[in-house]
N, C-alpha and C positions, 0 to 999 in steps of 0.2 A: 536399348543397348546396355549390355554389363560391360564388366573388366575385362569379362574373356574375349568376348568379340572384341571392344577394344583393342587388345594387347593382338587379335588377331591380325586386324587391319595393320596395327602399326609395323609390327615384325615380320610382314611381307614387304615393306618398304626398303629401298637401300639406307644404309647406316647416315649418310651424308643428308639424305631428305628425315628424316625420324622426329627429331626434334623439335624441328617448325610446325610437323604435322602432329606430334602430340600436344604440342603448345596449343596447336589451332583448337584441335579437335575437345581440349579440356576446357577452353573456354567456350566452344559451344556446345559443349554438355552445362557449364556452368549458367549459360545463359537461359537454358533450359529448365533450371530450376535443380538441378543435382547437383549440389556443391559435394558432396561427400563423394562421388565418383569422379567428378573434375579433378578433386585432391589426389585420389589413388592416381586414376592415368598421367597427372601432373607428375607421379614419381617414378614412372617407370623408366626402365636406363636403357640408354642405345646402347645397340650390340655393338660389338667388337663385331671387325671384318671376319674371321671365322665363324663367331659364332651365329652372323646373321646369312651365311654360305651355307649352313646346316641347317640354320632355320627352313630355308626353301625347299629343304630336303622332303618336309614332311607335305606339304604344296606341289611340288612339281615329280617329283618318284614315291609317293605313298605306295604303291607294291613292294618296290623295293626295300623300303626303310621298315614294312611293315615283315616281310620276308627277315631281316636282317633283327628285328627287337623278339620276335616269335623265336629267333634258331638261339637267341638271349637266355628266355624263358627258359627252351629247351637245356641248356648249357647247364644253365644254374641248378635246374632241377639234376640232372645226371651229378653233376660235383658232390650237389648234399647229398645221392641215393650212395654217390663211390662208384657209379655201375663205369667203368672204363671201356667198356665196349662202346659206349651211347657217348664217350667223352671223347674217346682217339676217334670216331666219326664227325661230332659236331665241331671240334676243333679246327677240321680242315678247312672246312663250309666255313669257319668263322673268318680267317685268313681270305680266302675268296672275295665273298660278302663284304667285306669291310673293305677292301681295297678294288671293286667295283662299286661300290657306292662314293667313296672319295674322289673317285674318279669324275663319275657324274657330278658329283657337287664343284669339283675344279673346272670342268668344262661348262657349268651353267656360268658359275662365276667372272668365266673368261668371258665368254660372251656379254656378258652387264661389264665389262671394261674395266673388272680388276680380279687380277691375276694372281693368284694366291701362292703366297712365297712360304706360308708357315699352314704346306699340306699334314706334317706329321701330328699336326693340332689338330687336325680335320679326322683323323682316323684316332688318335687317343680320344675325343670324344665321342667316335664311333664302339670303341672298345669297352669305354666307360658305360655305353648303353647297354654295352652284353653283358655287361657283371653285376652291376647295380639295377635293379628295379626302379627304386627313384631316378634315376639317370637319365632310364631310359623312357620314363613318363616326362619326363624333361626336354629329351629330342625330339617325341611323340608329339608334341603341343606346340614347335613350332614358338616358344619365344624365350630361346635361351638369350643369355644378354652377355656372355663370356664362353670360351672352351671350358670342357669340364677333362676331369684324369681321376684318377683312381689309383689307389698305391697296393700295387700288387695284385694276379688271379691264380692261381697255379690250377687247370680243369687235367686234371687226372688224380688218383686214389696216391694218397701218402702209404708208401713202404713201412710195414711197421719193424722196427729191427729187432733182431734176434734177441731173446733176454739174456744169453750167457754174452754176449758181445764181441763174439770169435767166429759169428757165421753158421754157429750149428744149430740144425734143426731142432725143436723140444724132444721129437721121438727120437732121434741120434743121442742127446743129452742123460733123458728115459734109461734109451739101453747098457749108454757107457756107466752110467751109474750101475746100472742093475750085474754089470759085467765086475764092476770092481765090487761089489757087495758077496760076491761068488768067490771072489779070491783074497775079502778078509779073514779069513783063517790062516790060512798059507802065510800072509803079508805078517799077521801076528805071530804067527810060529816061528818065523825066519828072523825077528828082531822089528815086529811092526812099529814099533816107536820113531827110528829113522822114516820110514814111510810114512807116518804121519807128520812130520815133522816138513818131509816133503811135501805133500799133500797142502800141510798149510802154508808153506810158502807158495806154493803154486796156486793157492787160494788167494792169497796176496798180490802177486803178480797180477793175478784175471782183474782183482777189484781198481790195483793200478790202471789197466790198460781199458778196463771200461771209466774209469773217472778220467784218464786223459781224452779218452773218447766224447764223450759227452761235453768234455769242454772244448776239444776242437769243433764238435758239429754246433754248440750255443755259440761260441765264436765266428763260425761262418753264418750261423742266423742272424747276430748281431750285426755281421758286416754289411749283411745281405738289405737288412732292414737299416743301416744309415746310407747304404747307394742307395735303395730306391726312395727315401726319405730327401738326399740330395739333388736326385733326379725332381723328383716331386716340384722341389722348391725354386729349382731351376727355370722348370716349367712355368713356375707361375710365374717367379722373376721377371721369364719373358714375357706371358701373357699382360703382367701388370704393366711393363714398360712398355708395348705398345698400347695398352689402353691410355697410359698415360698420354703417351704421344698423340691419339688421337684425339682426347680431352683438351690438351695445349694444344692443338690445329681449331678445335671448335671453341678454346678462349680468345685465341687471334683472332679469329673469325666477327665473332664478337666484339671485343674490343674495335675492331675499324667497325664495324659497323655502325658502334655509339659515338665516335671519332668523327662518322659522318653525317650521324645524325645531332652532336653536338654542334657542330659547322654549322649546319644547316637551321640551327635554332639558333645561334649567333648569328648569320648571316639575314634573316626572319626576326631580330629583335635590331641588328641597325635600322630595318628600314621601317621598320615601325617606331622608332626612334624618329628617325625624318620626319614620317609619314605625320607625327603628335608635333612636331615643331609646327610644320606647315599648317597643321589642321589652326594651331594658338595664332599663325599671324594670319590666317580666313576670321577667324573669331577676331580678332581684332578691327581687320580690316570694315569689317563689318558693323562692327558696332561705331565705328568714325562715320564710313557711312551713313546708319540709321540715324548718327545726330547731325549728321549737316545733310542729309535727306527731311531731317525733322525743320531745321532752322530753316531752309528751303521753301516749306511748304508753309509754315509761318511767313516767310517774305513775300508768298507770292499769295498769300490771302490778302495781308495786310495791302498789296499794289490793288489786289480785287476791290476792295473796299474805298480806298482812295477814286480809282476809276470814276468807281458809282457816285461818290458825291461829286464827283469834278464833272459827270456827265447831268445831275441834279441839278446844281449849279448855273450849270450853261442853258438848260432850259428854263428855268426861274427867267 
């Protein structure tokens, strides 16, 4: 056996049996002679309840999940080509896929006798599988140990904006240029200096209204990227507090359980307590015995002997 089987076996397990059975299972690898594998599988971490609901994914719907990490591949590969055709298709299929496969994992889940409250954990981890490649070798394998998320995917081609920053095409820009270059001569013969004068102020105007531009669109980037950075943290917020809580149910756990094996060792040293009294007044007892069994056996020689010359005696 490696690590991977290992971690196989264990993360098919419900989260509530894990522990004992990695406990179990390291110490009989350790007994086996593999201390350095006991060590690893000794550290591996119980799932969270989502994350061991996903885990079954790859175990019990592998077409599915394998369907769902393939249309991944595909997604990601369209995003870097830009090709938007291969993007406004996989997009849809991805919505679909990801919210039939959640599905599935909430009704296996139902069925093992717990009901999962925190589904939208279940499809962000699905989601995470379709953007990230490590993610989704992650879902693949069947032993995540928490939800995973990801900050941010946008699958369609960024607009690139116009470079005069008023919407106009470069060939519109091209002609309007080429149009007033036509009617520099006129412009200077009539007093072109006002016209230029124009000209630059209107020059100034455009560079105003593309610099406010630009910092309205870097000001919605920045806001856009502290919600989803908020969001992010939220998520984990919550992922962390119920792990926590489920760590404080399996320290409770614990705790009475040393509660009552302390009992139980108190309870096992009174009476061995007794048990060593009793034994010193046997030992005693015994040894008064052995001397007045000895004096005994001394009195009842010495009458032996007496007998015999008194029965001597009497024949003489």
């Amino acid at each position: 056996m490696d690590l991977n089987a290992a971690a196989d076996r264990l993360y098919g397990l419900p989260p509530d049996e894990f522990t004992a059975a990695r406990d179990a299972l390291a110490k009989e690898i350790k007994a086996a002679g593999d201390g350095r594998l006991a060590r690893d599988i000794g550290k591996l971490r119980r799932p969270t309840v989502v994350a061991w609901a996903v885990n079954q994914a790859s175990r019990r719907h592998p077409e599915e999940l394998g369907e769902l990490l393939d249309l991944g591949e595909r997604l990601r590969a369209a995003w870097y080509a830009q090709d938007a055709v291969a993007l406004s298709e996989l997009t849809g299929r991805r919505s679909e896929l990801t919210g039939r496969l959640s599905r599935l994992i909430a009704g296996d889940a139902e069925r093992e006798g717990r009901r999962l409250t925190a589904l939208p954990e279940v499809e962000q981890t699905l989601d995470a599988a379709i953007v990230d490649a490590d993610a989704a070798e992650r879902v693949r394998s069947g032993h995540l140990v928490t939800a995973l998320s990801y900050s941010g995917f946008a699958p369609a081609p960024t607009p690139r904006p116009s470079r005069t920053g008023t919407g106009e095409s470069p060939g519109a820009l091209r002609g309007g240029r080429a149009r007033e270059r036509d009617r520099e001569p006129e412009r200077r013969a009539a007093g072109g200096r006002a016209e230029d004068r124009r000209d630059t102020e209107r020059e100034r105007e455009r560079r105003d209204r593309e610099r406010r531009e630009r910092e309205r669109r870097e000001r919605e980037r920045r806001a856009e990227r502290l919600r989803r950075a908020a969001e992010d943290a939220g998520r984990a917020a919550a992922e962390a507090e119920r792990s926590h809580a489920e760590w404080a149910a399996e320290l409770e756990a614990a705790v009475r359980e040393r509660d009552r094996l302390a009992a139980e060792v108190a309870t096992l040293r009174d009476r061995l307590d007794a048990a060593a009294e009793r034994l010193g007044a046997a030992e005693q007892r015994l040894r008064v015995t052995e001397r007045d069994e000895a004096a005994a056996a001394k009195a009842a020689a010495g009458a032996r002997d007496e007998a015999t010359r008194a029965r001597a005696a009497l024949e003489d």
